[in-house]
C-alpha positions in Angstrom: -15.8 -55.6 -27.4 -14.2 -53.5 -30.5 -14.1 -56.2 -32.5 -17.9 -56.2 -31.8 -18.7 -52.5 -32.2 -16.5 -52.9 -35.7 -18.7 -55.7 -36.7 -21.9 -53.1 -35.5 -20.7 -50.6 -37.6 -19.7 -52.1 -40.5 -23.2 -53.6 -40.5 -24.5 -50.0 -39.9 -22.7 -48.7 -42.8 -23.5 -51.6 -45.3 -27.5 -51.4 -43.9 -27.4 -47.4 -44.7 -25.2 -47.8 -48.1 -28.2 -50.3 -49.2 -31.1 -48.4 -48.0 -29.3 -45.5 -50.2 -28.9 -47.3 -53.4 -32.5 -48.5 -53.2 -34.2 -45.4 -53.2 -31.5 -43.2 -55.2 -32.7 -46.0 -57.7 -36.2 -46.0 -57.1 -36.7 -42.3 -57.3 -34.7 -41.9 -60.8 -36.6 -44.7 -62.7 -36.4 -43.5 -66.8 -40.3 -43.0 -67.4 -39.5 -42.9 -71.2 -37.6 -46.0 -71.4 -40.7 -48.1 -72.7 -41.8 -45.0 -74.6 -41.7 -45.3 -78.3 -41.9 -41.8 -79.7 -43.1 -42.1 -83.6 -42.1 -39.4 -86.4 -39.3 -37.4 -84.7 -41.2 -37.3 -81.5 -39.6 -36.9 -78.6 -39.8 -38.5 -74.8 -40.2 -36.0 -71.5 -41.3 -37.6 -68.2 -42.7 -40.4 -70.6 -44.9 -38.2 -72.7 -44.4 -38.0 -76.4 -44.3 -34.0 -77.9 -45.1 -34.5 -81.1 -43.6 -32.5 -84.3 -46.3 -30.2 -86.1 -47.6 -32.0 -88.1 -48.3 -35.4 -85.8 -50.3 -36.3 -82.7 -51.4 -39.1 -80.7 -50.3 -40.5 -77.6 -47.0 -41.8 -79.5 -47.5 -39.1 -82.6 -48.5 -42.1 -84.8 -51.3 -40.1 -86.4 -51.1 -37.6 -89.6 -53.0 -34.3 -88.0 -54.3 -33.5 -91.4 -56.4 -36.6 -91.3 -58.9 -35.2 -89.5 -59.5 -32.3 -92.0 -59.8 -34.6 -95.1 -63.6 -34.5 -96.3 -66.0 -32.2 -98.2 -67.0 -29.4 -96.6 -69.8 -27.1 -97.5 -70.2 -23.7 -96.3 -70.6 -19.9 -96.8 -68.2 -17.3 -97.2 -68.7 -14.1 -95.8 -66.5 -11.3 -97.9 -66.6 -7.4 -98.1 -67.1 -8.1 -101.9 -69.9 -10.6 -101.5 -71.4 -13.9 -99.8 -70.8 -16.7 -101.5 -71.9 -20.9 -101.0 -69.2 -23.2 -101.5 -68.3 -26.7 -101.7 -64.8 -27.3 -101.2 -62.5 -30.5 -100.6 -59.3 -31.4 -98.8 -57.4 -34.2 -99.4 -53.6 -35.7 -98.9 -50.6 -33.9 -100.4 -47.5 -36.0 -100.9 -45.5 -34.2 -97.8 -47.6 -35.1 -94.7 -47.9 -32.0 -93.3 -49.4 -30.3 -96.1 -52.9 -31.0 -97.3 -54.8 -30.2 -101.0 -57.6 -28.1 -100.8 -59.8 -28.0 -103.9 -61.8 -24.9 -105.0 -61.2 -22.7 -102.0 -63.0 -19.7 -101.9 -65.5 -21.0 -104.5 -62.9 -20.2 -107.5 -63.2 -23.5 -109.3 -63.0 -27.1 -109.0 -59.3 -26.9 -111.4 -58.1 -24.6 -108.3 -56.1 -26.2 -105.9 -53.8 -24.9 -103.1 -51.3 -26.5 -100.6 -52.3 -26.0 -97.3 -49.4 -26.3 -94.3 -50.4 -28.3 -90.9 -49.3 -25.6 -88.4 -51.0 -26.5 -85.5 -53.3 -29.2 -84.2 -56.1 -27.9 -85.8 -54.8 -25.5 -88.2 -53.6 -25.0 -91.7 -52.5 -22.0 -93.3 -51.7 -20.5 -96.5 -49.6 -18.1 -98.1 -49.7 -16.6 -101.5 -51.3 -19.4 -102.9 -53.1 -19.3 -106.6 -56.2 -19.0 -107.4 -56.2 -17.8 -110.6 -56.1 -14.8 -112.8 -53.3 -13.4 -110.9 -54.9 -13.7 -107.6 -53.7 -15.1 -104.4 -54.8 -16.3 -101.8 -53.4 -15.9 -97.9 -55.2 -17.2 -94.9 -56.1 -19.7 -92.2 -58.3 -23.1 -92.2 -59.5 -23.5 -88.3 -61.0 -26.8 -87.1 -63.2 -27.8 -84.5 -64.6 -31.5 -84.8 -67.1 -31.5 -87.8 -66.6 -27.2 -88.5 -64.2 -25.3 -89.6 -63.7 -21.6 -90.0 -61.7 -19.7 -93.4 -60.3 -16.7 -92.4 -58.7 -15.4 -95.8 -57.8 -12.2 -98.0 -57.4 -12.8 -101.8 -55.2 -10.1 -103.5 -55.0 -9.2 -107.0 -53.3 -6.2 -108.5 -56.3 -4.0 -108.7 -57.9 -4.8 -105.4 -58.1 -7.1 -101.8 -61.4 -8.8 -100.7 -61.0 -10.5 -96.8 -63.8 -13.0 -96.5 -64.5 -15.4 -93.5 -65.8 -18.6 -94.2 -67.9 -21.0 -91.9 -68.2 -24.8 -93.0 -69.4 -27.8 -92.5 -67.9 -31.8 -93.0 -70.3 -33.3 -95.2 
């Protein structure tokens, strides 16, 4: 009869030690193990976060690729309204795009631009010519975008707002 209950609970114990090492298994499964997180991304509960600069579901797309285009709009300043055609386009570092004749200075005038959000690039200080520069912030919502800017030279400061349009 011991021999019996020994055999009983031995079974017992190698039934519940089983059960155990199922589900302690089961419920710690690594969600990012088939997860391939592109560009310095990184895996959480097998979602990619993205670095600025990067999106998509494995942050395999440039963010600035959506903003590349020619956009035509109208800038609102205290100084003035003014229509302008401008263009963005790649930069060498892929966080950065080129923006051509912001502000409506000139097609020669080009700034770098810094992705620092999904839909955002900002500048600081930038050039646009006879000792003017040029601070602000590119917004972008499908095919429109909004310049928020001030340019500021040594005698004076105009803020504009911009609203364009991807041609």
């Amino acid at each position: 009869m011991m021999k019996s209950f020994r055999n009983i609970a031995l079974s017992a114990l190698l039934t519940i030690g089983a059960f155990t090492t199922v589900t302690y298994t089961a419920c710690n499964k690594d969600e990012c193990k088939d997860v391939v997180c592109q560009n310095g991304g990184t895996c959480a509960a097998g979602v990619c976060t993205c670095p600025t600069g990067y999106e998509g579901t494995n942050c395999e797309k440039l963010t600035r690729a959506k903003f590349i285009g020619s956009w035509t709009g109208s800038d609102v300043c205290n100084l003035g309204t003014y229509s302008v055609t401008l263009t963005i386009g790649e930069s060498s570092n892929n966080i950065n795009a080129l923006v051509n004749n912001p502000g409506g200075f000139g097609g020669t005038v080009q700034i770098t631009g810094t992705v620092t959000a999904a839909n955002t690039l900002s500048f600081t200080n930038a050039s646009v010519g006879s000792g003017r520069t040029l601070t602000g912030t590119m917004t972008f919502n499908g095919n429109s975008m909004t310049f928020n800017y001030t340019v500021t030279s040594t005698v004076d400061s105009d803020h504009c707002t911009g609203t364009y349009s991807k041609q």
